[in-house]
N, C-alpha and C positions, 0 to 999 in steps of 0.2 A: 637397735641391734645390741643383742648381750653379746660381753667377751670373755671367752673363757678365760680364766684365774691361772694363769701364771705368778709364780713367785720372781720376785722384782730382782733383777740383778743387783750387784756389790757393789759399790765402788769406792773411789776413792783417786789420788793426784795419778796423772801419770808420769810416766819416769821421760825425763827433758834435759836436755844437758844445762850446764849453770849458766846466766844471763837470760831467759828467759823468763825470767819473775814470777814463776810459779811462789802461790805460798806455800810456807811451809806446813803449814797444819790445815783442819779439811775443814773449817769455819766456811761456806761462799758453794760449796758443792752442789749440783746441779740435783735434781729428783729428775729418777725414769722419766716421771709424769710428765716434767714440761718435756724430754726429749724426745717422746712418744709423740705427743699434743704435734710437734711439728714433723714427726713420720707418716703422722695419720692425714694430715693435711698437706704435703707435699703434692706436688700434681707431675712433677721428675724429677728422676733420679738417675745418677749416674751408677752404673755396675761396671764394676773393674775383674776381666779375666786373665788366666796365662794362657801363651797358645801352646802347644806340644813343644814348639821349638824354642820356649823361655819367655817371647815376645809380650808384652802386655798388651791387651787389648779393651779399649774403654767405649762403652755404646751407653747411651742414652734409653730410659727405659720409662714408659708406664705400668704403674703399680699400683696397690694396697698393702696399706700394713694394717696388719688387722692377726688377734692373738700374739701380740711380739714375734711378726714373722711378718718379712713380703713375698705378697703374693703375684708375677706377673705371670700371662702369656704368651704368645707366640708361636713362630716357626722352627721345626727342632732343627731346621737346616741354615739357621743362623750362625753365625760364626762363633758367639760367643757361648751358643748352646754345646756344640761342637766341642770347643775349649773344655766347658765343664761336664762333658762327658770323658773324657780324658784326667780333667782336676777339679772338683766343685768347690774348690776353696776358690773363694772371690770375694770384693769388696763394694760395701755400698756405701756411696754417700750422696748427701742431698747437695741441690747447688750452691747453697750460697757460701761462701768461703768468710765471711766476720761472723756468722751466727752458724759454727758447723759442727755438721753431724758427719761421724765417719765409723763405718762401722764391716767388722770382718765377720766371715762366716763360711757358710755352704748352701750349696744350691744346687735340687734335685728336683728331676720329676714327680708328680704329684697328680692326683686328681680329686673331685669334688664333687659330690652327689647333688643331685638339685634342689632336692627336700631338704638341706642340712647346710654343710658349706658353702655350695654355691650357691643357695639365694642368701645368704651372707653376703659373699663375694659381691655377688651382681649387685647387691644395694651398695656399697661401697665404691665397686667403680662406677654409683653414679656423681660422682665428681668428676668425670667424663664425657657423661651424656652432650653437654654443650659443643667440646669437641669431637659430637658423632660417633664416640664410640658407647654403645650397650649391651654387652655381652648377656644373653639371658641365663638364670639360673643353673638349666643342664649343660651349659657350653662346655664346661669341665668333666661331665660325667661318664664320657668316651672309654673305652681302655687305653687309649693314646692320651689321654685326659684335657685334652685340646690345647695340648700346647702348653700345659699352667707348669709354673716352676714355685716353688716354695724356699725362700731363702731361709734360714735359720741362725741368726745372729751369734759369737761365740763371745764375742769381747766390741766393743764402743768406746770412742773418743769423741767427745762436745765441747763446747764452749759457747758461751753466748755474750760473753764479756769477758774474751782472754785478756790478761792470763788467769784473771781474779778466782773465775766458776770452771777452769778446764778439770774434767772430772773424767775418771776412764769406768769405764763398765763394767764388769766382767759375769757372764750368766751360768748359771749354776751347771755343771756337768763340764765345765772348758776350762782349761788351764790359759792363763795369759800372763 
């Protein structure tokens, strides 16, 4: 599976109040690569939304990342679909909280031709086939686009050995 060529986000420390040992200079800094490596391989992730009325709401999601972007499905009568029809700024991050990945964005409907994206997609989520799910190629190619949503990343915070490698992300076109 080729991936299209995206330009690597920026980064650098992020800003922390004092006692949390962040270093002061960027010697220890994480590469996209390894923070990718564990986007790509993730099997859930947590999506954080707001509701209309300010509420935060946090649901469990399977996905892909794949082109520095996740990709999931779904029902658009979800709640948190709902939410980001109203506000598509939301947050993702993966579960594990000592080795973490957290990362803000937007998230919009989308769809994927069969011949192109979506047999992309569908080899990808096959790190799912074991748990019965294999969406075929055109599942996305609907005008409703079957449900697929496209997260789009604006800025990231990792650490794989806080405080040493916390490194914050920031990608090209987003102020952070």
């Amino acid at each position: 599976m080729t991936e299209m060529t995206t330009q690597p986000p920026t980064r650098d420390r992020p800003s922390m109040p004092a006692g949390y040992g962040l270093p002061e200079d960027t010697a220890g800094l994480l590469d996209w690569a390894q923070v990718r490596e564990r986007l790509v391989a993730s099997k859930s992730y947590w999506l954080a939304t707001v509701r209309p009325d300010g509420r935060p709401h946090v649901v469990p999601r399977w996905g892909v990342w794949l082109d520095d972007r996740f990709y999931y499905d779904g029902s658009p009568a979800t709640v948190h679909v709902r939410n980001l029809r109203s506000n598509p700024a939301c947050h993702l991050n993966l579960e594990d909280g000592t080795e973490a990945v957290l990362i803000e964005g937007t998230s919009i409907a989308t769809r994927a031709d069969a011949d192109g994206l979506g047999a992309r997609l569908a080899a990808a989520f096959g790190k799912y086939h074991r748990d019965g799910y294999r969406p075929e190629p055109g599942a996305w190619a609907g005008t409703d686009g079957g449900g697929l949503r496209v997260f789009q990343p604006a800025g990231a915070l990792a650490w794989f050995d806080f405080p040493k490698d916390a490194t914050r992300f920031s990608f090209a076109g987003h102020r952070r």
